[in-house]
N, C-alpha and C positions, 0 to 999 in steps of 0.2 A: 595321670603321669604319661608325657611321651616318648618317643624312641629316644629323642636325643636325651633327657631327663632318667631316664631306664638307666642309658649307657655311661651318663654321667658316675651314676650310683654304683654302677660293674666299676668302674675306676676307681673312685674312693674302695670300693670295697676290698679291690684285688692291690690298693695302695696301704691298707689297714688305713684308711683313718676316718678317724670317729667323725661321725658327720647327726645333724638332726635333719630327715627329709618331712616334708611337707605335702605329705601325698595325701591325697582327696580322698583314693579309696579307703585308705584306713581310716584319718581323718574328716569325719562329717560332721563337724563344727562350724558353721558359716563363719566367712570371712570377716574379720575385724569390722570393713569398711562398708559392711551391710547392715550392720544397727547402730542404735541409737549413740549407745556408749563405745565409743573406739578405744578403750582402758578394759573394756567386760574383759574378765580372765577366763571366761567362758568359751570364746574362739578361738580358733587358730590362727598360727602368723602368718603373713605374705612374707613368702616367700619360695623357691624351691628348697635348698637346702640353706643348715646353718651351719658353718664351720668353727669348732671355737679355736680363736687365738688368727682366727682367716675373715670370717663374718658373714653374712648373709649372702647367697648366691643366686642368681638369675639365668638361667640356662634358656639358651635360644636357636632357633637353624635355619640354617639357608640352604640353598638347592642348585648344581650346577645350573640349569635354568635361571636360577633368581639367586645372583652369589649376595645376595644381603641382607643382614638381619634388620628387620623393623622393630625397631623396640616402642609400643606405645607411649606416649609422655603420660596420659595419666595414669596410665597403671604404673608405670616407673616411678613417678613421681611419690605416687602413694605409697609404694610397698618401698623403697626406698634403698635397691641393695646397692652391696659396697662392691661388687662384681657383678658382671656379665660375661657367662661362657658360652663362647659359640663353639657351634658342631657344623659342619658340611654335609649332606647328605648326599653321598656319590652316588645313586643310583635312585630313579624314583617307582619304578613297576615293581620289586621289593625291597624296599628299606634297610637293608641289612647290612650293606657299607657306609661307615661312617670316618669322619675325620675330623678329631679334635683341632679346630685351628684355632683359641687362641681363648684371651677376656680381654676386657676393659675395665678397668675403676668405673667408678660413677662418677667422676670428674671428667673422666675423659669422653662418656658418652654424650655428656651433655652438652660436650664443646661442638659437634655436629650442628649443622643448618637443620631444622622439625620440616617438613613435609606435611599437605593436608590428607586425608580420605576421604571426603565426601564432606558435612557441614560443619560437622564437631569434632572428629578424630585426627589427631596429629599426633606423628609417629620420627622417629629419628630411621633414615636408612643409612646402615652402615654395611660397606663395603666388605666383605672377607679379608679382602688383602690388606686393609688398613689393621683388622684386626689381627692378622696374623703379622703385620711387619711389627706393629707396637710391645705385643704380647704374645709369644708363640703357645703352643700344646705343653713344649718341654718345660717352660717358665711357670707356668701352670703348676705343671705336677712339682717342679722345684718347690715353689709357696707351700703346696699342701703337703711334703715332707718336711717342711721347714713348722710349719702347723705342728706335726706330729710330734716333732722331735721336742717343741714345747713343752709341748702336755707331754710326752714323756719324763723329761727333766720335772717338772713337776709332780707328776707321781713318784719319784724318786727323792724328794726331799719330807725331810719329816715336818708335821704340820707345823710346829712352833715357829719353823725356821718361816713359813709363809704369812704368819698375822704376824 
């Protein structure tokens, strides 16, 4: 798990809402997309976090140097989230300023021009400010209290009333 993936999870956390992360350390189940059967209930999911009632989350950074996130197409493509959160990293000698600026859908990343890296990797770069004009920090955290307030409402209803 990284800085900006840390800092995502300090936000859900200090936001109360219930999140499933997808961290390596705890989890050492290899990834779906490394064996045979991609159904084994055996592995873990791709993804960073899973929001219920939000969906699947992909957390990403850029660097006043490099304002843009590259999202790789095949790993995006495979792990398949319903969001992309970028984070800024203000400072690079140590890491400890950050800036929530924003997500995308996954429709909207895809609408980007791919870019090569060398013979086989092609990646989407996406500007900061596209992502922060589309979807800002505060819209963000609006959804995931909007999330919350679901499953609250939910917890509040007796079961009968939900089958």
């Amino acid at each position: 798990m990284g800085i900006t993936q840390k800092a995502f999870e300090i936000t859900l956390q200090q936001l109360q809402i219930p999140y499933i992360p997808n961290d390596s350390t705890i989890d050492w189940r290899p990834n779906r997309y490394e064996l045979e059967d991609p159904l084994d209930k055996t592995t873990k999911f791709s993804y960073d976090f899973y929001i219920p009632f939000l969906g699947k989350i992909d957390v990403k950074s850029a660097t006043l140097k490099k304002p843009y996130v590259n999202i790789n197409c095949r790993e995006f493509n495979r792990e398949n989230p319903d969001f992309v959160v970028a984070y800024q990293i203000l400072n690079l000698n140590k890491p400890k300023w950050l800036k929530l600026v924003g997500f995308l859908r996954n429709s909207e990343v895809r609408e980007y021009d791919t870019r090569r890296k060398g013979t086989w990797r092609e990646y989407w770069p996406i500007p900061v400010e596209d992502i922060e004009a589309k979807h800002n920090g505060k819209e963000l955290c609006l959804r995931l209290l909007l999330a919350k307030a679901i499953l609250k409402e939910l917890e509040r209803r007796p079961l009968h009333e939900l089958i």
